[in-house]
DSSP file (Angstrom, degrees, kcal/mol; ACC not computed):
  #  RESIDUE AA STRUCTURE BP1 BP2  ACC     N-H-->O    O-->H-N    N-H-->O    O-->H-N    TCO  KAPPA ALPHA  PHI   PSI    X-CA   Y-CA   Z-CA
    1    1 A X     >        0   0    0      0, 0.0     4,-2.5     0, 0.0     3,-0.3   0.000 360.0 360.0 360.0 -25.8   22.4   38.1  -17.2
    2    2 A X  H  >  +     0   0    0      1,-0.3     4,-1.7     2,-0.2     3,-0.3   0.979 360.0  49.6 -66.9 -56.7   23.3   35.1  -18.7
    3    3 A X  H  > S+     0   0    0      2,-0.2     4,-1.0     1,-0.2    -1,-0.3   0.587 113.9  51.0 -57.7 -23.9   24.7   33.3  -15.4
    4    4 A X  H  > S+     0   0    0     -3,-0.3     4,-3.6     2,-0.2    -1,-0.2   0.889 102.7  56.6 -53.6 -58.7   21.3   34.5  -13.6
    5    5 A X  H  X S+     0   0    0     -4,-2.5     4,-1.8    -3,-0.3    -2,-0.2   0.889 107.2  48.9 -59.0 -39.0   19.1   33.0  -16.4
    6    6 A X  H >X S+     0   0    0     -4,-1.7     3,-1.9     1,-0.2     4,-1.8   0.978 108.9  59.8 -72.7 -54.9   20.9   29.3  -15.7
    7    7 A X  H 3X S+     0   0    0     -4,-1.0     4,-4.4     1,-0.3     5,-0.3   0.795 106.2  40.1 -40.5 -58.2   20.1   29.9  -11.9
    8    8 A X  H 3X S+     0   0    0     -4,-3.6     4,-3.1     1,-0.2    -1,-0.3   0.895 120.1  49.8 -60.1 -41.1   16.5   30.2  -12.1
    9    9 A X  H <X S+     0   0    0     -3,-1.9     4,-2.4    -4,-1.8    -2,-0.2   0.903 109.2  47.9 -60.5 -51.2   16.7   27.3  -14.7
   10   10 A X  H  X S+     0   0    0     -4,-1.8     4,-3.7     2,-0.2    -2,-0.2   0.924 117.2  46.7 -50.0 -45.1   18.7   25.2  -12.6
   11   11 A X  H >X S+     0   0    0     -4,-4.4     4,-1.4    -5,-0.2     3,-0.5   0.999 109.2  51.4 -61.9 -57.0   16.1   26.1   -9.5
   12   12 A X  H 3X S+     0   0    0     -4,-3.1     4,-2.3    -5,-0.3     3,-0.2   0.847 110.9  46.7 -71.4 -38.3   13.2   25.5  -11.4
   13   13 A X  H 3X S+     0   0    0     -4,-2.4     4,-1.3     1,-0.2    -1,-0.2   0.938 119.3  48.7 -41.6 -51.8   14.7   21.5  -12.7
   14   14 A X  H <X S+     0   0    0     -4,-3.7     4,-0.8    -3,-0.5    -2,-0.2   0.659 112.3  41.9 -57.6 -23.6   15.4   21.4   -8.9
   15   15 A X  H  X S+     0   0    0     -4,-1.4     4,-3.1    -3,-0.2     5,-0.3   0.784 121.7  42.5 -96.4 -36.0   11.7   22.5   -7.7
   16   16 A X  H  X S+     0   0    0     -4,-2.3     4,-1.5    -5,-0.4    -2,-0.2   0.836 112.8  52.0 -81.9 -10.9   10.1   20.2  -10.4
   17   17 A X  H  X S+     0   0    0     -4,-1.3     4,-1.6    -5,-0.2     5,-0.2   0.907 113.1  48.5 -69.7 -64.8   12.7   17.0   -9.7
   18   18 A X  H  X S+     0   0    0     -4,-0.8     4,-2.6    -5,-0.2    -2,-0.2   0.903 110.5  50.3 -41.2 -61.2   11.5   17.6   -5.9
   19   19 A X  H  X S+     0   0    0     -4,-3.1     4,-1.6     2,-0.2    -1,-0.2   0.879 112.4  53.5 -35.8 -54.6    7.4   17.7   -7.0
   20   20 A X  H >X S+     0   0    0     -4,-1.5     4,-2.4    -5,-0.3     3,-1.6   0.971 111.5  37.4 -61.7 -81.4    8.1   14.6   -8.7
   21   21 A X  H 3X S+     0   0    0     -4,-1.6     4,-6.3     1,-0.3    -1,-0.2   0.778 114.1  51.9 -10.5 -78.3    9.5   12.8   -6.2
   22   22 A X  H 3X S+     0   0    0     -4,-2.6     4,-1.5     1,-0.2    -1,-0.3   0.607 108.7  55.4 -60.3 -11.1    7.3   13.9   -3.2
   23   23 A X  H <X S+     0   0    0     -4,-1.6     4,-1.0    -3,-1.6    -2,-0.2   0.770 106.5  46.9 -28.9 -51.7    4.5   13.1   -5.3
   24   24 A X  H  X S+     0   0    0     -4,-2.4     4,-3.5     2,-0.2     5,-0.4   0.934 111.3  58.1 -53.2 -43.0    5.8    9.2   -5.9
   25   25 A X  H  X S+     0   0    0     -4,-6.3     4,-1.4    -5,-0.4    -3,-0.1   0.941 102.0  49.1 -45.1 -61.5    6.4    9.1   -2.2
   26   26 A X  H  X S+     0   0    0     -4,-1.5     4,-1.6     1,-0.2    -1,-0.3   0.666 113.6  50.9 -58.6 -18.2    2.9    9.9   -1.3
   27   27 A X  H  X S+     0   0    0     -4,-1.0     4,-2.9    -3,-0.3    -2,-0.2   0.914 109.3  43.7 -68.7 -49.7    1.7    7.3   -3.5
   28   28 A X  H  X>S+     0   0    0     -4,-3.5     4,-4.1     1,-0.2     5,-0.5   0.927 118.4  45.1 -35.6 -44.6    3.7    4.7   -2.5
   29   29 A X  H  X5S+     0   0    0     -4,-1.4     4,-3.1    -5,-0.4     5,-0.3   0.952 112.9  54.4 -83.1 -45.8    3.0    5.5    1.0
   30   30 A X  H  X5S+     0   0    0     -4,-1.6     4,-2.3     2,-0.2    -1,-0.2   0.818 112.5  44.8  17.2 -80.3   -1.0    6.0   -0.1
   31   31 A X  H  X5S+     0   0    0     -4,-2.9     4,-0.6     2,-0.2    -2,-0.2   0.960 110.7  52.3 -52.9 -65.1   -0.9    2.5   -1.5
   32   32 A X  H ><5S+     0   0    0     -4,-4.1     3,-1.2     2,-0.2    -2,-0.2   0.956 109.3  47.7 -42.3 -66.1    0.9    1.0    1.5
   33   33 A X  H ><<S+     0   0    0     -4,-3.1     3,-1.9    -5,-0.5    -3,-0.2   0.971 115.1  49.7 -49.0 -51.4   -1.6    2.4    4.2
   34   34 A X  H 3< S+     0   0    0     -4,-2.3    -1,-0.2    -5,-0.3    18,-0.2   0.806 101.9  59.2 -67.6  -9.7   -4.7    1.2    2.1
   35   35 A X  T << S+     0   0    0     -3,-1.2    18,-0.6    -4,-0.6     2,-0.4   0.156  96.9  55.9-113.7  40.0   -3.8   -1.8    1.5
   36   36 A X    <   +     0   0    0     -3,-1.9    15,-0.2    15,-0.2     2,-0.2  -0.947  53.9 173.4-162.5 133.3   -3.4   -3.3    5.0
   37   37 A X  E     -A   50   0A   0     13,-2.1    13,-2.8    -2,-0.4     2,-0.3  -0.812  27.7-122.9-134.5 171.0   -6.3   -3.3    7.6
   38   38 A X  E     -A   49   0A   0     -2,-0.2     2,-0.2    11,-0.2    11,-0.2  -0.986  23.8-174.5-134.4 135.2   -6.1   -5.2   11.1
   39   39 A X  E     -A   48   0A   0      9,-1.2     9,-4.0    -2,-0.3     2,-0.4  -0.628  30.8-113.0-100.8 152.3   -8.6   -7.9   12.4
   40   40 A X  E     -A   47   0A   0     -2,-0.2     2,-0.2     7,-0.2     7,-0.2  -0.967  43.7-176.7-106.5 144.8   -8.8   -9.6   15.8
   41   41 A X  E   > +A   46   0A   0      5,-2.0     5,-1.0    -2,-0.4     0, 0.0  -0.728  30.7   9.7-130.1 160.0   -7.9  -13.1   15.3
   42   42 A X  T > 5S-     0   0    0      3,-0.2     3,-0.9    -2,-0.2    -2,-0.0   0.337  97.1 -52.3  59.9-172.5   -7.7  -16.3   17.6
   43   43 A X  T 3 5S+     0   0    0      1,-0.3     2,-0.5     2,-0.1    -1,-0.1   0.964 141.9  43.2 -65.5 -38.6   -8.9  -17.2   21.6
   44   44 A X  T 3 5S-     0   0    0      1,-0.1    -1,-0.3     2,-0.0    -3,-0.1  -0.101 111.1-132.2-100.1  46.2   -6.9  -14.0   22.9
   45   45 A X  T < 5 -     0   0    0     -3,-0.9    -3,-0.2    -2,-0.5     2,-0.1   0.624  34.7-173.6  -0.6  61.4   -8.4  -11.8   19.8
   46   46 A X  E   < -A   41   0A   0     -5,-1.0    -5,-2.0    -6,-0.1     2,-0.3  -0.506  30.6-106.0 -70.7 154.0   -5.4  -10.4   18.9
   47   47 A X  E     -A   40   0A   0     -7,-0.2     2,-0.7    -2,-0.1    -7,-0.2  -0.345  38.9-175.0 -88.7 126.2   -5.0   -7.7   16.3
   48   48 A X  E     -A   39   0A   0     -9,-4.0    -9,-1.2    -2,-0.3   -11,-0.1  -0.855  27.9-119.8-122.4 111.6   -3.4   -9.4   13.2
   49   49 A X  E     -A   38   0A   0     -2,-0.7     2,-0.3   -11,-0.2   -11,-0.2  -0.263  29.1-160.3 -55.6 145.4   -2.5   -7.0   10.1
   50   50 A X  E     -A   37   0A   0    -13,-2.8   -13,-2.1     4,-0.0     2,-0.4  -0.935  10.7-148.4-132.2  90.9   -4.5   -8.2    7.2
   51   51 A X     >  -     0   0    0     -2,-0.3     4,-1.3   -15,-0.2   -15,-0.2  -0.790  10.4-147.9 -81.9 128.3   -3.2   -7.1    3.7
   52   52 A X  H  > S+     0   0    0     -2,-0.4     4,-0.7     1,-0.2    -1,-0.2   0.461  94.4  61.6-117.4 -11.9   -6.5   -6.9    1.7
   53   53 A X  H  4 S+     0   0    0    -18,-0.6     4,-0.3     2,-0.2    -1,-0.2   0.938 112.5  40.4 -82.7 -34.1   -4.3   -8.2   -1.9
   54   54 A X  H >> S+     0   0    0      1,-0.2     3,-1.2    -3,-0.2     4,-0.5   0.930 109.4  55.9 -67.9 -40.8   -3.5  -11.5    0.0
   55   55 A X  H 3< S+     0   0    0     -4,-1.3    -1,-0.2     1,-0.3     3,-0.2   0.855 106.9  53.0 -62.9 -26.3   -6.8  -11.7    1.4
   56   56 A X  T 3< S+     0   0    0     -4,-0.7    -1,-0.3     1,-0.2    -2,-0.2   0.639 115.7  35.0 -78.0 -16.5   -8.1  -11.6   -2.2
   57   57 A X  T <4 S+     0   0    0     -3,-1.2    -1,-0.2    -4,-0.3    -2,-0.2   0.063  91.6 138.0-117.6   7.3   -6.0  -14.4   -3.7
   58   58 A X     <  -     0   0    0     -4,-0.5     2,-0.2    -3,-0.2    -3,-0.1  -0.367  60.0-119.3 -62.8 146.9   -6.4  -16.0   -0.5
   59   59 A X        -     0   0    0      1,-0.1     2,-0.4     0, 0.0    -1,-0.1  -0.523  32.3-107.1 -82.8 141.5   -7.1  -19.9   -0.8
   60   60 A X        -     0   0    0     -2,-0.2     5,-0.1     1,-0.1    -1,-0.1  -0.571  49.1-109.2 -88.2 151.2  -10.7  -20.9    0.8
   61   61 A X     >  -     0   0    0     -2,-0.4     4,-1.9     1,-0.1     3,-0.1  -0.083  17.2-113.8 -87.2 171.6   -9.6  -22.8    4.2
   62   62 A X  H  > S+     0   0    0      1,-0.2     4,-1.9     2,-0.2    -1,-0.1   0.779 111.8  68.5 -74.1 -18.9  -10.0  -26.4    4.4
   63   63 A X  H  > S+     0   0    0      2,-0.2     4,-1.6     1,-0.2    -1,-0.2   0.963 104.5  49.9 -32.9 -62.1  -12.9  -26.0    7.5
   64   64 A X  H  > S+     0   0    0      1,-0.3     4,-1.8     2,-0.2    -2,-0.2   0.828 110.0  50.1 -53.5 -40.2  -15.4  -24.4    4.5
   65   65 A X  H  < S+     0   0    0     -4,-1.9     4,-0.4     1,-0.2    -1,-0.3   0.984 111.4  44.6 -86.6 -44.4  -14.8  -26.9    2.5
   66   66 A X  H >X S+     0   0    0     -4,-1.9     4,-1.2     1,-0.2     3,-1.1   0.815 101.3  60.8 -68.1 -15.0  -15.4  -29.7    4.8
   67   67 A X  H 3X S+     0   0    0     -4,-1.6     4,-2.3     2,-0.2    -1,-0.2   0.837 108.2  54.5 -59.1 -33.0  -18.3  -28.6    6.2
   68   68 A X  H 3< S+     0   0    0     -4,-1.8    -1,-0.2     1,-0.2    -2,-0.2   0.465 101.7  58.9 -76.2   9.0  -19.4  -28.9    2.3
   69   69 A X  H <4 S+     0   0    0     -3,-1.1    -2,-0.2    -4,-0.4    -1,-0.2   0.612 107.3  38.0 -91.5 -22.9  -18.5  -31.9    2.2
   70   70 A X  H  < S+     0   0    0     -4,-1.2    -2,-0.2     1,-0.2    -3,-0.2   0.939 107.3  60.8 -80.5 -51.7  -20.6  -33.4    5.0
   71   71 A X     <        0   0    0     -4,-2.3    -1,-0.2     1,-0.3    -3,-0.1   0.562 360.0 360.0 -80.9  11.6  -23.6  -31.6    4.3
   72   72 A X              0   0    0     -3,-0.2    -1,-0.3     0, 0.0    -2,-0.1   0.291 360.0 360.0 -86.2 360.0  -23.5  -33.3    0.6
């Protein structure tokens, strides 16, 4: 009985290692898909991946700022 009882123990380490795992994955993967959208950019609007964390630390471009500088 004894050699049974480890089996089921060993499966059950094995089933809850696996949970863990596929759980991180689908977060990762989760993370990755939300955090990238696509824009069309430029004359021939092409579709340009946009990662929405860069866009958020993104610097404001130097056009905006000169057009607030002439109209001062």
């Amino acid at each position: 009985m004894k050699a049974l009882d480890k089996t089921f123990a060993i499966r059950d380490g094995i089933e809850m290692t696996t949970r863990a795992v596929v759980a991180a994955d689908e977060a990762y993967l989760r993370d990755a898909i939300e955090s990238v959208s696509w824009q069309r950019r430029g004359l021939l609007q092409r579709l340009r991946r946009v990662d929405q964390r860069e866009r958020a630390r993104a610097p404001v471009p130097a056009t905006s700022m000169l057009v607030l500088d002439a109209a001062s």
